[in-house]
FINU-985436 format. One record per residue (C-alpha): y negated, x negated, z; residue number from 1. Coordinates in Angstrom, 2 decimals, always signed. Each point is the difference from the previous one (the first is absolute). Layout:
<gulums>
[gulum [Y X Z] NUM]
...
</gulums>
This chain:
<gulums>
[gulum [+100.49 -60.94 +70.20] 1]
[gulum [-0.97 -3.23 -1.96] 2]
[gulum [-3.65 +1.71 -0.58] 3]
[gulum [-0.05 +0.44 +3.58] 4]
[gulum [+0.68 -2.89 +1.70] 5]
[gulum [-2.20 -1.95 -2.71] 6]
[gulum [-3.06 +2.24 +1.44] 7]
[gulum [+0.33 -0.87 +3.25] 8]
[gulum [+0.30 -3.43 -0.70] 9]
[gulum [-3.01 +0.53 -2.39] 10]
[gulum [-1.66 +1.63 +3.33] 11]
[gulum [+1.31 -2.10 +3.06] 12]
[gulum [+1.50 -2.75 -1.85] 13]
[gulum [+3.36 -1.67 -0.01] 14]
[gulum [+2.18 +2.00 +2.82] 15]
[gulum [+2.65 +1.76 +0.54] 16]
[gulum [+0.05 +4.27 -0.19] 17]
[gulum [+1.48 +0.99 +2.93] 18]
[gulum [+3.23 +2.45 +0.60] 19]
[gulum [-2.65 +2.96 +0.68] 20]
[gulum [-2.15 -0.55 -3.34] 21]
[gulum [+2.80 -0.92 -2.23] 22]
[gulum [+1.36 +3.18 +1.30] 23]
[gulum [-3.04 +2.00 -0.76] 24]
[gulum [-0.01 -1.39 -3.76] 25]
[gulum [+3.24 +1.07 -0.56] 26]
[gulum [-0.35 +3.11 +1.19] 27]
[gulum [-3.33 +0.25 -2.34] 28]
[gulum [+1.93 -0.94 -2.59] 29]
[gulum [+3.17 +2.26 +0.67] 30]
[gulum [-2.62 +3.34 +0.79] 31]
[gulum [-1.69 -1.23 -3.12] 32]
[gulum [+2.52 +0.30 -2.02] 33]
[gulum [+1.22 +3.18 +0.89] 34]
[gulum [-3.34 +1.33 -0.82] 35]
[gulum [-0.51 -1.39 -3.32] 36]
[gulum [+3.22 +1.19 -1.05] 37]
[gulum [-1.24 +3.83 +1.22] 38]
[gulum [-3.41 -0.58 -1.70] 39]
[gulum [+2.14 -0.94 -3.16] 40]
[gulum [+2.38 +3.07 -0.07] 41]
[gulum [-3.06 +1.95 +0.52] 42]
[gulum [-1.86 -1.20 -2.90] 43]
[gulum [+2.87 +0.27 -2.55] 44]
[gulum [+0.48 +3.30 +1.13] 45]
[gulum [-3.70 +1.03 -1.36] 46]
[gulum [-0.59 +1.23 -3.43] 47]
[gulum [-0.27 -3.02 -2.56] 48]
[gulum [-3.85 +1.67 -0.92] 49]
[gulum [-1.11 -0.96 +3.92] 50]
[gulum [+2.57 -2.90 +0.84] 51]
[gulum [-2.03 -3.25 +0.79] 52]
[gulum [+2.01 -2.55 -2.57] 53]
[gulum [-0.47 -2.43 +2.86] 54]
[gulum [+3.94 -0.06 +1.66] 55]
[gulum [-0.63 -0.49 +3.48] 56]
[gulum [+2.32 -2.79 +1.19] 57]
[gulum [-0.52 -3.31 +1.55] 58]
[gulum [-0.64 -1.67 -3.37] 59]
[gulum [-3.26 +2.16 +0.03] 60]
[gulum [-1.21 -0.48 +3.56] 61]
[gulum [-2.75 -2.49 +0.46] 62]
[gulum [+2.33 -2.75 +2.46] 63]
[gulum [-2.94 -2.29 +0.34] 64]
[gulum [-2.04 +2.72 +2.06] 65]
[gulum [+3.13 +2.12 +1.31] 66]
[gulum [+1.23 -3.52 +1.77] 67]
[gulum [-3.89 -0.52 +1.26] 68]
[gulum [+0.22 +3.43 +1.56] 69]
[gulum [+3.46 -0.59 +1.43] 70]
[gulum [-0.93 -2.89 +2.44] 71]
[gulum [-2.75 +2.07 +1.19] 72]
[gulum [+1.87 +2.78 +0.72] 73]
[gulum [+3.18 -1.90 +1.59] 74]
[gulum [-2.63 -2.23 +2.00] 75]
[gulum [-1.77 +3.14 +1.40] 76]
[gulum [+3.65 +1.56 +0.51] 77]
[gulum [+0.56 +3.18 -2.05] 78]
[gulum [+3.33 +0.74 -0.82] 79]
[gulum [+1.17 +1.88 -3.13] 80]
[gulum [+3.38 +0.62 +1.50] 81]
[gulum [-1.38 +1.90 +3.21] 82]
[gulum [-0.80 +3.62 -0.29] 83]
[gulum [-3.86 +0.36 +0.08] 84]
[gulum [-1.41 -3.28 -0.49] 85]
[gulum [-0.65 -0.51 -3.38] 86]
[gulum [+0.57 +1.53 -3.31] 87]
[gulum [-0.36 -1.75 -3.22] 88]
[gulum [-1.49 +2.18 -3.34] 89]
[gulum [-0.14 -2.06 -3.50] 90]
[gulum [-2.99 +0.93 -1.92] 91]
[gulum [-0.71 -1.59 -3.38] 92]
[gulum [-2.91 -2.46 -0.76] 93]
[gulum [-1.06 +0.28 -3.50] 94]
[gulum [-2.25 -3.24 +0.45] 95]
[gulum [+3.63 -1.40 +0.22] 96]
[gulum [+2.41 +2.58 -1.47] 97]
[gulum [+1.84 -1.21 +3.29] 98]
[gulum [+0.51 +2.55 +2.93] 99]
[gulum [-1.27 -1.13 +3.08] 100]
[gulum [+1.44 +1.29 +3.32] 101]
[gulum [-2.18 +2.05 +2.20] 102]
[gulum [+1.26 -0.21 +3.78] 103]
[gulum [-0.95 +3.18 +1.72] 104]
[gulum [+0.52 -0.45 +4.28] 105]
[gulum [+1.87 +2.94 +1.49] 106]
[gulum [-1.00 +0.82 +3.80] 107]
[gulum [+2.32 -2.60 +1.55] 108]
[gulum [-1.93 -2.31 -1.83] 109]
[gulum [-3.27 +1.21 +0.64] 110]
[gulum [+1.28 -0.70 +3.81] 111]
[gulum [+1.20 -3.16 -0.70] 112]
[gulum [-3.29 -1.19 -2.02] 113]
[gulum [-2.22 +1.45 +3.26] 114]
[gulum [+2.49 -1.79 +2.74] 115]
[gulum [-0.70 -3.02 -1.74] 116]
[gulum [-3.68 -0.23 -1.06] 117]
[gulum [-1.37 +3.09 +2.65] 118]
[gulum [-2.67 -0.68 +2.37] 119]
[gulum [+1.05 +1.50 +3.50] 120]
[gulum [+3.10 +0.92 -1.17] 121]
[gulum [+1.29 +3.09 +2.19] 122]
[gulum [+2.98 -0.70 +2.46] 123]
[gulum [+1.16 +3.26 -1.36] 124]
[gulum [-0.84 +2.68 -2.68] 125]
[gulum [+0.63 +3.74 +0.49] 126]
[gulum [+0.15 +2.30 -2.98] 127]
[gulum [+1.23 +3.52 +0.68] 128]
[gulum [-0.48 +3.39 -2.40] 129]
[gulum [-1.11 +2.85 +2.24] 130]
[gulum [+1.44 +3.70 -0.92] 131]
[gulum [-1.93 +3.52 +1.28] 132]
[gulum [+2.82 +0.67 +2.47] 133]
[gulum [-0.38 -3.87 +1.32] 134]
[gulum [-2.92 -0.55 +3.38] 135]
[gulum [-2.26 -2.89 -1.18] 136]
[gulum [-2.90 -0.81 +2.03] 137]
[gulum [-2.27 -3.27 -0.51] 138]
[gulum [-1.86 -1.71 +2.39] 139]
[gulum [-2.88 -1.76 -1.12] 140]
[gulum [-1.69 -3.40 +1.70] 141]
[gulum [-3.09 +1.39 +2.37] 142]
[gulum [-1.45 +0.16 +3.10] 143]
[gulum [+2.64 +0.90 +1.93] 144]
[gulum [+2.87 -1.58 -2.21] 145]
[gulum [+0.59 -3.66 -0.46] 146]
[gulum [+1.84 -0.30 -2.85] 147]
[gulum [+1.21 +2.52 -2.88] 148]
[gulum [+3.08 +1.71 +0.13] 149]
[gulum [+1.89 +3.72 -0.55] 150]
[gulum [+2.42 +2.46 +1.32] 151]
[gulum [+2.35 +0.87 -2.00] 152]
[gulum [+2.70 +2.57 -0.14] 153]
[gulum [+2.80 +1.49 -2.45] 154]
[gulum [+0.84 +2.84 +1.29] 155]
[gulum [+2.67 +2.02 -2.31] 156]
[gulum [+1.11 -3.73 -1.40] 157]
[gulum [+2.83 +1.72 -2.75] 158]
[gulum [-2.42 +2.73 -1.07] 159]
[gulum [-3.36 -1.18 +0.42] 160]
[gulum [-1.74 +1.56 -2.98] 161]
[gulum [-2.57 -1.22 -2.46] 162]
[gulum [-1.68 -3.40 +0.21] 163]
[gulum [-4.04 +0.57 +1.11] 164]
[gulum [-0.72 -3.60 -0.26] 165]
[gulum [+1.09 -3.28 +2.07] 166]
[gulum [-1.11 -3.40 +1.44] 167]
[gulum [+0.34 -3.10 +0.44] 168]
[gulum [-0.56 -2.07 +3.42] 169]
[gulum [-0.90 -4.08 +0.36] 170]
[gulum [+1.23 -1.28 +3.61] 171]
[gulum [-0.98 -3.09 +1.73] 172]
[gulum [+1.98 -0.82 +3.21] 173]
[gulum [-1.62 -2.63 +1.21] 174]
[gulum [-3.89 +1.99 -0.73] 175]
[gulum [+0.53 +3.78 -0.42] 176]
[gulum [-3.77 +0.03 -0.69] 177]
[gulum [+0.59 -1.02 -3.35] 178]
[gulum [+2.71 +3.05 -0.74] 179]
[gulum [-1.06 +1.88 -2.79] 180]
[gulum [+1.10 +4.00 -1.08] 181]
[gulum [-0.36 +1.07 -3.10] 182]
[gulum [+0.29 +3.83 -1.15] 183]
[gulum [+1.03 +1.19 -3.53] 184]
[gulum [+0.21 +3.57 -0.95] 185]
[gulum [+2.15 +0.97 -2.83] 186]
[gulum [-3.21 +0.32 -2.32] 187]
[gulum [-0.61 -3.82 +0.72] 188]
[gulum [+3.49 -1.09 -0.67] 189]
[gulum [+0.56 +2.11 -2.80] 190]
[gulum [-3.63 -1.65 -1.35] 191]
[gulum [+2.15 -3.16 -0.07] 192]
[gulum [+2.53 +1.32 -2.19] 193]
[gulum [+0.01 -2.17 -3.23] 194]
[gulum [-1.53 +1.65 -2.99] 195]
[gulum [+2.89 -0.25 -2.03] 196]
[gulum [+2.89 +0.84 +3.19] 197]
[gulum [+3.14 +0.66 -1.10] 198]
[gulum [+1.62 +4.02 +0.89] 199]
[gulum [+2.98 -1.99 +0.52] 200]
[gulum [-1.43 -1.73 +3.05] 201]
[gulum [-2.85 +2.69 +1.00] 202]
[gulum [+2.32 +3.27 -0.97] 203]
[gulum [-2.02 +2.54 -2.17] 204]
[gulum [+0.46 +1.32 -3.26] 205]
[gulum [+1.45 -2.09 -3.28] 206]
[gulum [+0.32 +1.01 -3.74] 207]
[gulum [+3.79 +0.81 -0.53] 208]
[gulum [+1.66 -0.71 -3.28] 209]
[gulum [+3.14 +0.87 -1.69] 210]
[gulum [+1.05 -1.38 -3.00] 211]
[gulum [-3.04 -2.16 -0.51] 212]
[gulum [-1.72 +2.79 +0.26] 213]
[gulum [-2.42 +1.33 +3.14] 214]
[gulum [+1.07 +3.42 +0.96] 215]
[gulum [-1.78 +0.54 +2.89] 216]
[gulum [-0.99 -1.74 +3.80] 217]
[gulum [+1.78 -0.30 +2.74] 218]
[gulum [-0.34 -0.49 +3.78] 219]
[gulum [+0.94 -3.41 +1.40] 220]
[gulum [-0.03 -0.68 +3.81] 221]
[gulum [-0.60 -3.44 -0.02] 222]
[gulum [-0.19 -2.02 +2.99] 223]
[gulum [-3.56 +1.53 +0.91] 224]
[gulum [+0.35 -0.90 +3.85] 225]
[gulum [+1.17 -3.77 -0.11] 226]
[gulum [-3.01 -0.36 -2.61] 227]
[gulum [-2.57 +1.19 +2.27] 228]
[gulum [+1.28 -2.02 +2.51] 229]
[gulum [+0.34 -2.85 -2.11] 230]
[gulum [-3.81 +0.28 -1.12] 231]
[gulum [-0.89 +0.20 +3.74] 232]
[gulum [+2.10 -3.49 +0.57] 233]
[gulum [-2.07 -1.84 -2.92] 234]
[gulum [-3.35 +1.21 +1.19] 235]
[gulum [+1.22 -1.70 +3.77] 236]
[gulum [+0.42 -3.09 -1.15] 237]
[gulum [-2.74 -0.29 -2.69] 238]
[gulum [-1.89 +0.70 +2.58] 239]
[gulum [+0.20 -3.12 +1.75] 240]
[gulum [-2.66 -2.47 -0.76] 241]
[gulum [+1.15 -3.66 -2.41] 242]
[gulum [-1.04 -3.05 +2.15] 243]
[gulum [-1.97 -2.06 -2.31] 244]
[gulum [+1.30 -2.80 +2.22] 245]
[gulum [+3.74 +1.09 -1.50] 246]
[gulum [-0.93 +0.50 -3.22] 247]
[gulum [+1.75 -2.96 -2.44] 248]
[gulum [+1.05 -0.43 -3.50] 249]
[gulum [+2.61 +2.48 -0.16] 250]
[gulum [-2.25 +2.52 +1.44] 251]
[gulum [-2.26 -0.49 -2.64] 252]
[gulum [+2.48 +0.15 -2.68] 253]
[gulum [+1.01 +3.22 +1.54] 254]
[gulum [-3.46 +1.43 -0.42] 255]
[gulum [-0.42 -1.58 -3.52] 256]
[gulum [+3.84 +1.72 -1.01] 257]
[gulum [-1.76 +3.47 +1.44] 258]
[gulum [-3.18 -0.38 -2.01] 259]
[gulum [+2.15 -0.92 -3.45] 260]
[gulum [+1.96 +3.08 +0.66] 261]
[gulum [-2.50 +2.53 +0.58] 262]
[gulum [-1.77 -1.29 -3.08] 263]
[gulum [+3.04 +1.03 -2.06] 264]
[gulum [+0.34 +3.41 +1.60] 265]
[gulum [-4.21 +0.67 -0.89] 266]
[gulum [+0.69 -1.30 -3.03] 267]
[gulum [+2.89 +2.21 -1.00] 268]
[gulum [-2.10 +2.97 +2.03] 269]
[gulum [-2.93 -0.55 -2.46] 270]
[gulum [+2.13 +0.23 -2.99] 271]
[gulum [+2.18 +2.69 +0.91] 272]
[gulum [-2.98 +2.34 +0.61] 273]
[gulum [-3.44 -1.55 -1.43] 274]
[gulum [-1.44 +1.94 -2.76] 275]
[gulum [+2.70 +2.24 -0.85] 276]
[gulum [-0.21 +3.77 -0.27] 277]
[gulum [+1.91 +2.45 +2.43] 278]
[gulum [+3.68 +1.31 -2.07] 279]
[gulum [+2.59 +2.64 +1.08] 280]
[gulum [+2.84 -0.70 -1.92] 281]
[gulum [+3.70 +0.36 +0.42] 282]
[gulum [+2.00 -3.06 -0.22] 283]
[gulum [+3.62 +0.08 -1.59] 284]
[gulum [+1.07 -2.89 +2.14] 285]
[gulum [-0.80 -0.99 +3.49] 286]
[gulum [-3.03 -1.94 +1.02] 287]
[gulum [-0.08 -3.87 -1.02] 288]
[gulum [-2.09 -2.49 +1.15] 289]
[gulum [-1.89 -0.72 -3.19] 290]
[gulum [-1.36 -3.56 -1.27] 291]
[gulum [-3.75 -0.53 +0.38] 292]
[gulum [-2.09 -2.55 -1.28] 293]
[gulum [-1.13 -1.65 +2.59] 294]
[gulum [+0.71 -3.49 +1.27] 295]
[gulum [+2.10 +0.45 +2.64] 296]
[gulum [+2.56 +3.07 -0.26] 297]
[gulum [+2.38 +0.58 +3.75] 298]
[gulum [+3.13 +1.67 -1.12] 299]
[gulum [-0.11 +2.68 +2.89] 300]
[gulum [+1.67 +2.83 -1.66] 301]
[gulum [-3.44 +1.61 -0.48] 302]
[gulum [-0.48 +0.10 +3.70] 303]
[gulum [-2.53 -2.42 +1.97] 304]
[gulum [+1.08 -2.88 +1.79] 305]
[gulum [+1.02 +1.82 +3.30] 306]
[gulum [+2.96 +1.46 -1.78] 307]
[gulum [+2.23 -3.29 -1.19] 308]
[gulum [+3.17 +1.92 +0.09] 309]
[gulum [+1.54 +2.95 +0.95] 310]
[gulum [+2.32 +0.21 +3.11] 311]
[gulum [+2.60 +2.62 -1.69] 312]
[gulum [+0.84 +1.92 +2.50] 313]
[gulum [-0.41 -2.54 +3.51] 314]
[gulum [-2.39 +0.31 +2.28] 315]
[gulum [-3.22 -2.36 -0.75] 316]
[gulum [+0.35 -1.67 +3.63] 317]
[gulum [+3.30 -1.73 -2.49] 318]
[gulum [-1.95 -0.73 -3.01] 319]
[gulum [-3.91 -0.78 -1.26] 320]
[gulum [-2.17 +2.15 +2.76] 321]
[gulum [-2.74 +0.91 -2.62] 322]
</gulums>
């Protein structure tokens, strides 16, 4: 907290934080926490041969730029404690043998970030998934239509089959001319899928083990439906134009935090799989994310950043949407 309030001052000089951002650093702090702690048990639980000797606890986080990034985030308004907004991954800087904390937005915050920067923000945002038994019907801006718009119908709404695709609709009260449709069929949201998706979120098929040993695969279901929804939600809203009139500091710190984060993710991805032959092999214990030698190293649990944690069993709509 001490780090905290000593950047703003640093930033806005000598005031006062007020009840909402002190309440958004603790709650940085408190989710932060939490997470290190998991990160930690995670780690010790890996074989000594690919355990990073690095402990990963707050006397190994990098304060200085964790309390820079802070401000920015509790000035543009995330909030670690709501479901959605933000999730926070430490990934280790071997510059600094310090983890810095990567802060990946959820798709409440991805709404919150386009309310508050957008150009033409909509008055409303429709995202629907459409099934084959469901009606859909859009109605594109011509000739003989003013404005964009659908029909749309569910018509067997407790058995309503597979998901074909979906959409997503911007409205404008006040100028319906500006409404916008958008159509997605279940080829372009699956495109959209991250590379390295978790079964637990997506459903599919997982390597089972027993004993430390893999014995097999099994089928997981996964919350397939929310995710394709969820992808359909982020596309909405990242859809709507940044107002360079908007655009501040904290903005740009946002951007910068993005760009230092998917540096460390290439450069784990280049020395993961650069130069390396192809190998079957059968492993006697269960995959571990194993050290590279590069100089930034995320501790995702050898999956990519849209996979900070698992949900264990709850719906993603409760937990990190990725």
């Amino acid at each position: 907290m001490n780090k905290v309030v000593s950047e703003f001052n640093t930033n806005v000089g000598t005031v006062a934080l007020t009840d909402f951002q002190k309440r958004l650093a603790q709650n940085y702090f408190i989710s932060l926490d939490s997470v290190l702690r998991s990160t930690e048990e995670k780690r010790l639980k890996k074989s000594e041969k690919y355990r990073d000797p690095l402990p990963v606890t707050w006397a190994n986080v990098n304060m200085d730029k964790l309390a820079r990034d802070v401000v920015s985030m509790a000035r543009v308004g995330f909030d670690p404690a709501q479901p959605n907004h933000i999730n926070l991954i430490p990934f280790k800087n071997n510059n600094t043998n310090k983890y810095d904390i990567g802060f990946i937005e959820g798709y409440r915050g991805i709404e919150l970030k386009a309310t508050k920067y957008g150009l033409n923000v909509p008055d409303h945002v429709t995202v629907e998934l459409v099934f084959n038994t469901d009606k859909f019907k859009p109605i594109k801006k011509d000739r003989t239509n003013q404005h964009e718009a659908y029909e749309f119908e569910i018509t067997n709404p407790f058995e309503r089959g597979e998901i074909i695709g979906g959409f997503y609709y911007h409205s404008y009260t006040q100028n319906p001319t500006k409404n916008k449709l958008v159509t997605m069929s279940i080829k372009d949201i699956l495109k959209r899928k991250p590379t390295h998706a978790s079964v637990e979120f997506w459903g599919g098929e997982k390597d089972k083990w027993e004993d430390g040993k893999k014995v097999g695969k099994e089928q997981v279901e996964g919350w397939h439906e929310q995710m394709c929804w969820k992808t359909i939600y982020r596309a909405a809203y990242s859809d709507i134009t940044i107002d360079s009139q908007k655009i501040d500091d904290d903005y740009l710190r946002l951007k910068q935090m993005e760009s230092e984060f998917a540096d460390a993710e290439l450069a784990q991805e280049i020395n993961d799989n650069a130069n390396r032959k192809t190998i079957d092999i059968d492993l006697d214990t269960p995959p571990i994310n194993h050290p590279v030698n590069t100089d930034t190293e995320p501790l995702m649990n050898g999956q990519g950043a849209e996979q900070p944690d698992m949900n264990h069993g709850q719906p993603p709509s409760e937990g990190p949407d990725f």
